[in-house]
Residue frames as a rotation matrix with the C-alpha (Angstrom) as fourth column:
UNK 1
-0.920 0.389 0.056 143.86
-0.389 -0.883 -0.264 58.72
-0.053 -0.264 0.963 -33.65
UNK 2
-0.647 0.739 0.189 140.24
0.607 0.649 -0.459 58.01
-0.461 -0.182 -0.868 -32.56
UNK 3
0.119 0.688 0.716 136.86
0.498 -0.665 0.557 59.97
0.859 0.290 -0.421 -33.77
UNK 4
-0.983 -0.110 -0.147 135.78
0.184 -0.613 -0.769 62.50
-0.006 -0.783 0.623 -31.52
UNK 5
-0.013 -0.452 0.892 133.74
-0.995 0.097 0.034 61.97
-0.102 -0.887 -0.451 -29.14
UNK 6
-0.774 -0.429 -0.467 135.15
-0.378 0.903 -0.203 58.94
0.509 0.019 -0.861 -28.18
UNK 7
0.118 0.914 -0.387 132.72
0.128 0.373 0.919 56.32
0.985 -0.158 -0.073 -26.63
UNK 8
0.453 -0.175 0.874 132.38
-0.878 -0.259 0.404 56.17
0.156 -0.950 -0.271 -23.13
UNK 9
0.923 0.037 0.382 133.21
-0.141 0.958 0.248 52.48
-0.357 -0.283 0.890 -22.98
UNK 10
0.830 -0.520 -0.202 136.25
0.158 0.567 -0.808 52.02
0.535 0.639 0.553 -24.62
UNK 11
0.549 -0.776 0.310 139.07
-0.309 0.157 0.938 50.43
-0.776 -0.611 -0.153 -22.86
UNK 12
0.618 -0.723 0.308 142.21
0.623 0.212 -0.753 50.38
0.479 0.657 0.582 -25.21
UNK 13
-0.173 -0.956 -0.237 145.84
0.956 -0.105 -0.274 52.36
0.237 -0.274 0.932 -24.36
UNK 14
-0.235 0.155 0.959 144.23
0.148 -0.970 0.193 56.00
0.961 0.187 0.205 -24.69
UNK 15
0.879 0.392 0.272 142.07
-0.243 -0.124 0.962 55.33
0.411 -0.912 -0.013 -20.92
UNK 16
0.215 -0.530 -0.821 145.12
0.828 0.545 -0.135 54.44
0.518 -0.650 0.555 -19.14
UNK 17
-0.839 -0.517 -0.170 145.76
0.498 -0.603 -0.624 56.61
0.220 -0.608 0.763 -16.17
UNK 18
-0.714 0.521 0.468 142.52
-0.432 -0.853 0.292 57.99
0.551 0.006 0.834 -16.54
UNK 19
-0.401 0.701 0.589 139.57
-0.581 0.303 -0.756 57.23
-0.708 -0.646 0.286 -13.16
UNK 20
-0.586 0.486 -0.649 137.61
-0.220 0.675 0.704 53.81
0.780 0.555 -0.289 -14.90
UNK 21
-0.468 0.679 0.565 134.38
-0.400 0.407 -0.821 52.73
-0.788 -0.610 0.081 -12.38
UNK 22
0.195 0.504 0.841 133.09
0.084 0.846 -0.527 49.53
-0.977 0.173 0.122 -13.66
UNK 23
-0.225 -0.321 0.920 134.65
0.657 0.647 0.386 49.65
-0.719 0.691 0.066 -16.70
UNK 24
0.556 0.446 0.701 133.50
0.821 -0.426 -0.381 52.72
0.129 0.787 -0.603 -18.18
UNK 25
-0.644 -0.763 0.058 135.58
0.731 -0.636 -0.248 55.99
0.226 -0.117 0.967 -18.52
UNK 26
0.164 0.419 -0.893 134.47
0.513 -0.810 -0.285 59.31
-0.843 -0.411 -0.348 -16.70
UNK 27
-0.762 -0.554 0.334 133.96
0.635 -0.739 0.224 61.90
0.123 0.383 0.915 -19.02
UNK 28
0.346 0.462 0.817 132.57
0.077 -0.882 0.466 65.76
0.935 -0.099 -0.341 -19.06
UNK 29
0.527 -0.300 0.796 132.49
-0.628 -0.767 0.127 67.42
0.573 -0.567 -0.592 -15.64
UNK 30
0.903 -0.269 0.334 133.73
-0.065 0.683 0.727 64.07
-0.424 -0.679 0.599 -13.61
UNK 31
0.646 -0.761 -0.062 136.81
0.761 0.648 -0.027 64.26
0.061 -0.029 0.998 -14.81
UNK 32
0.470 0.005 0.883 137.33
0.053 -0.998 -0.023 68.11
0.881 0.057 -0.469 -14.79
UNK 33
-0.547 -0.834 -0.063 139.75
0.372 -0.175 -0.912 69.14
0.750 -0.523 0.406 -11.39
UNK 34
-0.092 0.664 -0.742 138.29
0.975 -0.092 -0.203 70.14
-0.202 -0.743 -0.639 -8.33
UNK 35
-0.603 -0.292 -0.742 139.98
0.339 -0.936 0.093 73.76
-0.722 -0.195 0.664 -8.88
UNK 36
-1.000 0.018 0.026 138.55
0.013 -0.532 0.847 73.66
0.029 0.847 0.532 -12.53
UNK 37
-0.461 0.866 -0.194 135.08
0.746 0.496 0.443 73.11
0.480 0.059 -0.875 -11.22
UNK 38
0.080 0.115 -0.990 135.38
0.824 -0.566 0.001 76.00
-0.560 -0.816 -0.140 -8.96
UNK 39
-0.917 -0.316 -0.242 136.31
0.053 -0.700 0.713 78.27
-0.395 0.641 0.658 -11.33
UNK 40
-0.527 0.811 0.254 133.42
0.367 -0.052 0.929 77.28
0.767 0.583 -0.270 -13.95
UNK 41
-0.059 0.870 -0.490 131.08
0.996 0.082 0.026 77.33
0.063 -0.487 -0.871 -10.61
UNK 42
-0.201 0.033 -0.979 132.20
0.422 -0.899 -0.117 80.94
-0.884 -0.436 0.167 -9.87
UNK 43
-0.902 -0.204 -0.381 132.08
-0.120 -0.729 0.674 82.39
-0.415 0.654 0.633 -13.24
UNK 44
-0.402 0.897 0.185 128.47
0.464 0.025 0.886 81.35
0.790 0.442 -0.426 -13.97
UNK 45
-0.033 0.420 -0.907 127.74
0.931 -0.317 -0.181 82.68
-0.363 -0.851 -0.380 -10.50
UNK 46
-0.313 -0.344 -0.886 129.41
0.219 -0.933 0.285 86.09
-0.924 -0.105 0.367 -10.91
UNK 47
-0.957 0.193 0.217 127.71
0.242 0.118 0.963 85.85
0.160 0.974 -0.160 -14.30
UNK 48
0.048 0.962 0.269 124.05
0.393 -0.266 0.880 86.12
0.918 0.063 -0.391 -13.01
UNK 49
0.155 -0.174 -0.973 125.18
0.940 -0.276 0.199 88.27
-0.303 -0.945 0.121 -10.41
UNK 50
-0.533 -0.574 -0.622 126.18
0.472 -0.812 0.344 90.71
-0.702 -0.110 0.703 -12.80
UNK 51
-0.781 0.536 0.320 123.69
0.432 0.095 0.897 90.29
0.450 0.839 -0.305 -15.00
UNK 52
0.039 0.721 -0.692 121.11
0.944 0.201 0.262 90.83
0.329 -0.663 -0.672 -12.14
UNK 53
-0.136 -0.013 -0.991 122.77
0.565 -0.822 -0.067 93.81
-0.814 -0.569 0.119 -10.83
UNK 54
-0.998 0.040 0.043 122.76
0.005 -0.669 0.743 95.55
0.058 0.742 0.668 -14.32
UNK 55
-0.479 0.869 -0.125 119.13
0.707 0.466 0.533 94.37
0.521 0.167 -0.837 -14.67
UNK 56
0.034 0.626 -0.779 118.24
0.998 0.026 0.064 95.96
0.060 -0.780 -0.623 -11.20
UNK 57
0.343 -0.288 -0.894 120.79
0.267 -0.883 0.387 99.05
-0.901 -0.371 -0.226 -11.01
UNK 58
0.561 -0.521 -0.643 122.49
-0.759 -0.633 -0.149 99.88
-0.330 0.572 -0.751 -13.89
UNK 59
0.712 -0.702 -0.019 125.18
0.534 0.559 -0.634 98.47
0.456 0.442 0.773 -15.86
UNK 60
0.773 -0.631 0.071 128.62
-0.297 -0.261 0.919 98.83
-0.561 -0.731 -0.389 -13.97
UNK 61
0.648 -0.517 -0.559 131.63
-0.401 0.393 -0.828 98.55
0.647 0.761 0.047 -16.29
UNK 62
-0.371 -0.618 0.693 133.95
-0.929 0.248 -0.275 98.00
-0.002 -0.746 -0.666 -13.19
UNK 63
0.246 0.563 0.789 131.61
-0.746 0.629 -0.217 94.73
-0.619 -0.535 0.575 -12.46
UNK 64
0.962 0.183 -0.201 131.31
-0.271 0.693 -0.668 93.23
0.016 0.698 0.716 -16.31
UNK 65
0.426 -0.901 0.076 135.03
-0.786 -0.411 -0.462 94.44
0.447 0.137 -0.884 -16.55
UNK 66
-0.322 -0.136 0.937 135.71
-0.838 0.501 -0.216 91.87
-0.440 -0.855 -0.275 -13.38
UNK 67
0.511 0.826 0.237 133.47
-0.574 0.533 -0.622 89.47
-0.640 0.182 0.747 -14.79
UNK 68
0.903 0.008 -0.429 135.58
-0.332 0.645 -0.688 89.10
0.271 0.764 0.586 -17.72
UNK 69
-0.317 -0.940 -0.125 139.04
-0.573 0.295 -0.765 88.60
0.756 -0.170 -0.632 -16.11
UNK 70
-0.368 0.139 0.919 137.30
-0.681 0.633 -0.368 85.97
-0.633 -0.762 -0.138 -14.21
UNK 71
0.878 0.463 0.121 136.14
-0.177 0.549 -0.817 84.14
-0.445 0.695 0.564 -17.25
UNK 72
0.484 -0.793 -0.370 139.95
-0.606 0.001 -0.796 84.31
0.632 0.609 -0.480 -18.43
UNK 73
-0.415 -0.645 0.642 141.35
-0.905 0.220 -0.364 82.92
0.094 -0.732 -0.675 -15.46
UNK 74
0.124 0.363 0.923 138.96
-0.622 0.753 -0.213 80.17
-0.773 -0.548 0.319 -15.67
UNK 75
0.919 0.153 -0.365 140.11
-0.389 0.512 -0.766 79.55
0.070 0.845 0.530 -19.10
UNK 76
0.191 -0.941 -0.279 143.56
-0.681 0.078 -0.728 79.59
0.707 0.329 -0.626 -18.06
UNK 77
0.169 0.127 0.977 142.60
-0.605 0.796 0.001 76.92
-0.778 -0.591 0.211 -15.36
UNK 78
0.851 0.428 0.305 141.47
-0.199 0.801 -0.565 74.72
-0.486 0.420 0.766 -18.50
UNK 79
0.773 -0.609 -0.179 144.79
-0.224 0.002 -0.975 75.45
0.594 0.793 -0.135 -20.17
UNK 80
0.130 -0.888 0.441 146.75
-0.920 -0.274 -0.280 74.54
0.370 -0.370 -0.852 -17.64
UNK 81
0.827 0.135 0.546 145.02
-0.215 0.973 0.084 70.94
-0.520 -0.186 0.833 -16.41
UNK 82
-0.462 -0.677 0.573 146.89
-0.490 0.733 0.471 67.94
-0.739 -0.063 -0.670 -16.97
């Protein structure tokens, strides 16, 4: 077991399989799935979207309501990765 976080450099048995450019491991969003990037992108959208509309009109429970089963689904993106 290593510390956490691990450097970015280190090449040892843990980086195999994982994207290496010039010797350094990707980490944070570059290694994240396309799908799981979408997700995150939409839920911060639909985040200040709903934030905005409460702001402007009202609070809408239907909206936040949405809001959060889109914030679940993007966790269960993260729980599902490889």
């Amino acid at each position: 077991m290593g510390t956490w976080p691990r450097p970015l450099c280190v090449r040892d048995r843990a980086s195999r399989g994982r994207r290496e450019e010039d010797g350094v491991v990707m980490s944070g969003l570059t290694r994240m799935p396309v799908s799981a990037k979408a997700m995150t992108v939409c839920t911060v959208v639909g985040l200040v979207v709903v934030t905005a509309y409460t702001a402007a009109l009202g609070s809408s429970g239907w909206l936040w309501f949405c809001w959060v089963v889109l914030g679940l689904v993007t966790l269960g993106v993260f729980a599902t990765r490889e």
